[in-house]
N, C-alpha and C positions, 0 to 999 in steps of 0.2 A: 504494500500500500504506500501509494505518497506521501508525504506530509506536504504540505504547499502553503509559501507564506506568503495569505493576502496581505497587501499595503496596508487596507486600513483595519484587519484585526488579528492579523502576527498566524502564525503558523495554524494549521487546522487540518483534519485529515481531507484524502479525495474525495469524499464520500459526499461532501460536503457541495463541490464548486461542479460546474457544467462546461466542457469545452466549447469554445467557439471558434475553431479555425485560426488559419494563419490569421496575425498581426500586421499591422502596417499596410494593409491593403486598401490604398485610395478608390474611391468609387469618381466614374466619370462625372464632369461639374453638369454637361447636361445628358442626361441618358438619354433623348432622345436625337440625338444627333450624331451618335456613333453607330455605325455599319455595326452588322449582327455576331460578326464575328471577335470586335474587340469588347462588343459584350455579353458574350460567353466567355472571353477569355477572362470577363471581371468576376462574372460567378461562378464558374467552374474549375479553373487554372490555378493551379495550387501549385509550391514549392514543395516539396517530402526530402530535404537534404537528410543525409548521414553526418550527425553533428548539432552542434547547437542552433535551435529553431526559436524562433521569435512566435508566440502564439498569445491567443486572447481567451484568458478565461473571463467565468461571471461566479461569484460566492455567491449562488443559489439559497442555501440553506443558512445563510450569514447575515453579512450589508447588503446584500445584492446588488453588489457594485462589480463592473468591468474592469479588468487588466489586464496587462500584457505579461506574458511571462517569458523566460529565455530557457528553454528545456534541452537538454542533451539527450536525442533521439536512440543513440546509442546504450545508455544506460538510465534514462528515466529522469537523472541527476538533475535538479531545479538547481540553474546558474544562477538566476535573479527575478526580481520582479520588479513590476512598479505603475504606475500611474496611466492610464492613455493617453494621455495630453504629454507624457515625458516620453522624451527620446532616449533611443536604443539605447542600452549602457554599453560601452566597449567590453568586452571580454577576450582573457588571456589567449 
């Protein structure tokens, strides 16, 4: 099991929060003006790297507030968290 530390109430089990897909993914300013194809590629087109991934959860069962988290795909390992409005943190 995870533990996962929400920004605004410190660490809590997974059981807790809901995944919501990759992070940092800009939606088009007007959707209705991009051809069909670069808008599939904003709902459907996902990164799945091996390695540390940028993702957004939500603490469901908590604040119910949204964040981003920095997960290592490889062993589950929570790099960091933090705010949506705050940018990526550099990691090692």
């Amino acid at each position: 099991m995870l533990l996962i530390p929400c920004p605004f109430c410190g660490p809590r089990s997974e059981n807790e929060f809901h995944y919501g897909g990759e992070a940092h993914i800009a939606r088009p300013p007007d959707p209705s003006a991009v051809d069909d194809d670069t808008w599939a590629a904003f709902l459907f087109r996902r990164n799945n790297p091996k390695g540390v991934h940028a993702e957004r959860w939500c603490h469901i069962h908590g604040c119910g507030r949204f964040f981003n988290c920095l997960r290592d795909t490889r062993s589950d390992e929570i790099v960091a968290t933090y705010q949506v409005r705050q940018p990526r943190p550099q990691v090692p």
